[in-house]
C-alpha positions in Angstrom: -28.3 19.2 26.5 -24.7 18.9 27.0 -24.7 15.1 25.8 -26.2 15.9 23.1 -23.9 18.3 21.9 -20.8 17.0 22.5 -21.2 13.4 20.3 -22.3 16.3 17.7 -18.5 18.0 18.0 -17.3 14.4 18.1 -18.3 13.9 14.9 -17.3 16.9 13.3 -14.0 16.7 14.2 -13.9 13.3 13.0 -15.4 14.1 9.5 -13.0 17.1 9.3 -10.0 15.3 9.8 -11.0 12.9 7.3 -11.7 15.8 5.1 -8.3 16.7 5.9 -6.8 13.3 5.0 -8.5 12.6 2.0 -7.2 16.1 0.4 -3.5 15.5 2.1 -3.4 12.3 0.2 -4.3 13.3 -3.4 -2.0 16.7 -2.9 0.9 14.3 -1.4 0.4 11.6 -4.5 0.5 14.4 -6.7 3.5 16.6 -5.6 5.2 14.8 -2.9 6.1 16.3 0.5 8.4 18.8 -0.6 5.6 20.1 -3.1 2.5 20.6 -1.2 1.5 23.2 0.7 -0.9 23.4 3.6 -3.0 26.3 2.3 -4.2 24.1 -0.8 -4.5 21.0 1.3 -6.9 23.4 3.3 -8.6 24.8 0.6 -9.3 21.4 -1.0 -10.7 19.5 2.4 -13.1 22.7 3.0 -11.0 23.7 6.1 -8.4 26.3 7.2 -4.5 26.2 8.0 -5.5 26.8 11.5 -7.6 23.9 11.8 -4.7 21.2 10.5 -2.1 22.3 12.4 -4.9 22.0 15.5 -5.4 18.5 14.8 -2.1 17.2 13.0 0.4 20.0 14.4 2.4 20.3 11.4 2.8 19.4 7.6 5.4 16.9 8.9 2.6 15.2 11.3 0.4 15.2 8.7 2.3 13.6 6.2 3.3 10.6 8.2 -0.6 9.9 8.8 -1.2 9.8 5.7 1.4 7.3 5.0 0.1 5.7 8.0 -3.6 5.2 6.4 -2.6 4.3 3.1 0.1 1.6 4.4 -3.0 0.4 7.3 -5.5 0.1 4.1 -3.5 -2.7 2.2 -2.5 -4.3 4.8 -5.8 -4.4 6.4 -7.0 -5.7 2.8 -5.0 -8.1 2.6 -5.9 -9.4 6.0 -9.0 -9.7 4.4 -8.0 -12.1 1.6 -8.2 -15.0 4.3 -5.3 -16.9 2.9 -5.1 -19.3 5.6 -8.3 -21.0 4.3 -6.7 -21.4 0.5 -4.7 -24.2 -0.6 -0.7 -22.6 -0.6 -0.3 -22.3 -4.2 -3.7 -20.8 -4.5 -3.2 -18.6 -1.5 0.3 -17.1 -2.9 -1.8 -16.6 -6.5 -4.1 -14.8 -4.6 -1.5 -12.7 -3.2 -0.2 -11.9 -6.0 -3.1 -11.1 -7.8 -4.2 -8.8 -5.4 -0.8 -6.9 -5.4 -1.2 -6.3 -9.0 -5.3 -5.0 -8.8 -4.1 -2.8 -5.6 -1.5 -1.0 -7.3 -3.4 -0.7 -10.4 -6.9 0.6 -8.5 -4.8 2.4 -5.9 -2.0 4.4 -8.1 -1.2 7.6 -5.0 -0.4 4.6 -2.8 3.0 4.2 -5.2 3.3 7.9 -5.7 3.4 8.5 -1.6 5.9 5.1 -1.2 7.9 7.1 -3.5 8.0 10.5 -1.8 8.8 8.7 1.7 11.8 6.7 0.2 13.1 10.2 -0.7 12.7 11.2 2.5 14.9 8.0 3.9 10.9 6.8 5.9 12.0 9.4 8.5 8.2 9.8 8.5 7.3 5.7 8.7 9.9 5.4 11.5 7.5 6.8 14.0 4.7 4.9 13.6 4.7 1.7 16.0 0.9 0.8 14.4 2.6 -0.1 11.0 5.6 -2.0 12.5 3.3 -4.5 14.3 1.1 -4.7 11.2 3.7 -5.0 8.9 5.0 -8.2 11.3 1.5 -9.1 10.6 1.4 -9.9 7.6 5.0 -11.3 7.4 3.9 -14.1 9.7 0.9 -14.4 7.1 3.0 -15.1 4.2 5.6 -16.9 6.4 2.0 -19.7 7.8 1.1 -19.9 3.7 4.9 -20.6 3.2 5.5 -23.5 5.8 2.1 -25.4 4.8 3.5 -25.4 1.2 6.1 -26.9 2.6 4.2 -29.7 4.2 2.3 -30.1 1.4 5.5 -31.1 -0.5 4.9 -28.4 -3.3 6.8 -24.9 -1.6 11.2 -25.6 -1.0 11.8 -25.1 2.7 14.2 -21.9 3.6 12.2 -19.0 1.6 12.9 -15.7 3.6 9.4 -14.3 3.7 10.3 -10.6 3.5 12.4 -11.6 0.6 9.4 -13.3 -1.2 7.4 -10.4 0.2 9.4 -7.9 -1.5 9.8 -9.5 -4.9 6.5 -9.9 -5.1 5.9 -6.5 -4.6 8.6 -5.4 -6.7 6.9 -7.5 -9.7 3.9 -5.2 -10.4 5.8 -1.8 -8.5 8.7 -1.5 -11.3 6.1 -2.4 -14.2 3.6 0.1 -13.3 6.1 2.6 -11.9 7.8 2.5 -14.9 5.0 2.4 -17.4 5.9 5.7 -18.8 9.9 4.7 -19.6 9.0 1.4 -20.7 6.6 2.1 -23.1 8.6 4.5 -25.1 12.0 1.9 -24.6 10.7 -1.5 -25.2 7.5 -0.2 -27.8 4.8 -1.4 -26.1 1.6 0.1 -24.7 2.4 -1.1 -20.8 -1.4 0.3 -20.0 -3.9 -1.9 -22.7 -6.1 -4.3 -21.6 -3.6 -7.3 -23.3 -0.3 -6.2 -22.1 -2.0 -6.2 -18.3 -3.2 -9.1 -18.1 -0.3 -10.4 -19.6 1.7 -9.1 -17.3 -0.2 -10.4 -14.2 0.4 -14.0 -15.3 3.9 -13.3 -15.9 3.8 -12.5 -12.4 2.0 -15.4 -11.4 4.1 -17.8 -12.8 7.4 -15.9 -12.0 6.6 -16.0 -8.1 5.4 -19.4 -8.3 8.5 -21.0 -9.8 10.2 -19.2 -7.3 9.0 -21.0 -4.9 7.6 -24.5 -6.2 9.5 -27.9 -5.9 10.3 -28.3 -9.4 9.9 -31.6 -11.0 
C-alpha cells in the first residue's frame, strides 16, 4: 500500500512544480523579476505561496530555474538539429535558420534574457548545468567550423563564441526591436515579406562572414 502511494506523491509533486514553472515563466516574460509577485504566480499554476517557497525556497530560486529551463530547451534543440551530419555551409544555414524560428515561436525566451541582463546573470551564475551545456554547444559550432575549414570553403581562426553571438545577435536586435524599427525605418518588421526577408539577410550575412571568398 505504501508503494503505491508514494509514486502517486512523486508525481504530484512533479506535475505541481511544473505547474509552478509554466506560470513563473509567462509572469517572468511578461513583467520581469522585479515585477512579479509570487501570489499571482500561485494563483495562475493552481497552487499556493506556501507550496513554492516549499519547493523553490524563494522568488530568487525560482527565477533562476526558470531561466535555467528556458536556456536547457534551446540548447537541447539545437542538440537536436544534428549538424555534424550536414555539409558545413548547410549545417551553419541550419543554425541560423533555426535561431530565427526559435526566437520567433519562443518570444518569453527574449523577454526573460532581457530581465536577467538587468539583473548583471546574478541568477545564471549559479547554475553549473548551463555552463557545461553552454560549452556544449560551443564545441558544436566550433566541429561545423573546423570541417569548413577542411573542406576549403570556411577561413581558419573564427572565434566560435564570436560567430555564436553574432549570430544570435542577427535575429535578437530585429525582433527585439520590432516595435522602434517599425515606426523609425517605416516598415512593418512583423509581415510575412519583411520576415522572410529578413531570415535570408541573415543567412547570407553569416555566411559571408565566414566563407572563403572568391
Amino acid at each position: 500500500m505504501v508503494d503505491s502511494v508514494k509514486p502517486k506523491r512523486v508525481r504530484d509533486a512533479e506535475a505541481t512544480q511544473k505547474r509552478i514553472l509554466q506560470a513563473a515563466k509567462k509572469e517572468f516574460a511578461q513583467k520581469g523579476f522585479g515585477g512579479t509577485r509570487v501570489d499571482v504566480i500561485a494563483e495562475r499554476a493552481n497552487a499556493n505561496k506556501r507550496m513554492i517557497y516549499h519547493y523553490f525556497e524563494s522568488k530568487e530560486n525560482l527565477f533562476g530555474k526558470v531561466l535555467e529551463e528556458a536556456y536547457l530547451d534551446i540548447r537541447q534543440a539545437e542538440q537536436k538539429l544534428k549538424l555534424d551530419h550536414l555539409e558545413p555551409e548547410e549545417a551553419l544555414k541550419a543554425l541560423v535558420i533555426f535561431t530565427w524560428k526559435y526566437y520567433l515561436k519562443n518570444p518569453e525566451f527574449l523577454t526573460l534574457v532581457n530581465s536577467e541582463n538587468l539583473h548583471k546573470a546574478k541568477h545564471l551564475k549559479k547554475s553549473e548545468t548551463l555552463m557545461n551545456i553552454s560549452r556544449q554547444f560551443v564545441q558544436m559550432v566550433q566541429n561545423i567550423l573546423e570541417r569548413g575549414v577542411q573542406d576549403g570553403v570556411f577561413r581558419a581562426g573564427i572565434d566560435p563564441v564570436q560567430l555564436n553571438i553574432t549570430i544570435a545577435a542577427v535575429s535578437y536586435y530585429y525582433l527585439t526591436n520590432r516595435f522602434t524599427g517599425s515606426i523609425l525605418f517605416e516598415r512593418d518588421f512583423m509581415s510575412k515579406e519583411n520576415l522572410a526577408e529578413r531570415l535570408e539577410f541573415n543567412i547570407q550575412t553569416i555566411l559571408n562572414m565566414v566563407k572563403i571568398q572568391s
